[in-house]
N, C-alpha and C positions, 0 to 999 in steps of 0.2 A: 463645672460648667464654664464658669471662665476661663479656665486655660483650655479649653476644647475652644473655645469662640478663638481666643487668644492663635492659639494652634492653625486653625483652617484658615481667621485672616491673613496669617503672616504667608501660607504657604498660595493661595490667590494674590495676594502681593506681589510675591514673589513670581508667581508663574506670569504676571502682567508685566514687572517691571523686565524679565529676558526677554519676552515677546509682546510688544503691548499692539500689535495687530494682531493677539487670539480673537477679541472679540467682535473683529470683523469679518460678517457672514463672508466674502469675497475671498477671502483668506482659507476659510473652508472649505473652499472650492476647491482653488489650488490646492491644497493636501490632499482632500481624494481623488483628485486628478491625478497626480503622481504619484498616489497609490496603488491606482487601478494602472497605471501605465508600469506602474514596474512588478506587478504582478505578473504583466505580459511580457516581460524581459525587457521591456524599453525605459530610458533613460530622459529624462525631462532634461533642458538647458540650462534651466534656472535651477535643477537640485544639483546638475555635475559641478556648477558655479559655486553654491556652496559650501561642496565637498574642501575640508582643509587639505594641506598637503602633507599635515604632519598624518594623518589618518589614512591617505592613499602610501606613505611609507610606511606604514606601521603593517598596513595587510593584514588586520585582524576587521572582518566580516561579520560575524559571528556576534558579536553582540549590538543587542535588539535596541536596547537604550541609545547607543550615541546615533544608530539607524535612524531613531524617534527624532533624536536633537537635531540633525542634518537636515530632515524633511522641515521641521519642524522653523529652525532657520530660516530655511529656505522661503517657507511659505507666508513665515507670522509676523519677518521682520522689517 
């Protein structure tokens, strides 16, 4: 039981200390807003901003994680 308490603090920790604008509803927004916009093929300012340039050379799309990190940048921080 402790190491489970142990476990989920350190990983909310953690997920506050990369983004600690999660916890603001406004912030929330922004992410399904440019969620819903690139559903539609369009491209938000603020997610293209984001985008590293080592990942626009790299040319790998396809995976859904660093997709999450980028939006999630974009939005949380």
């Amino acid at each position: 039981m402790k190491a489970l308490f142990l476990l989920f603090s350190g990983v909310i920790i953690g997920i506050w200390t990369a983004w600690p604008g999660i916890i603001i509803p406004n912030n929330w927004k922004c992410f399904k807003e440019i969620m819903n916009k690139s559903a539609k093929e369009q491209i938000s300012f603020k997610a293209a901003l984001a985008v590293s340039p080592k990942y626009v050379l790299k040319g790998k799309r396809n995976n859904k994680v660093s997709k999450i990190r980028i939006l999630s940048d974009a939005c949380f921080r």
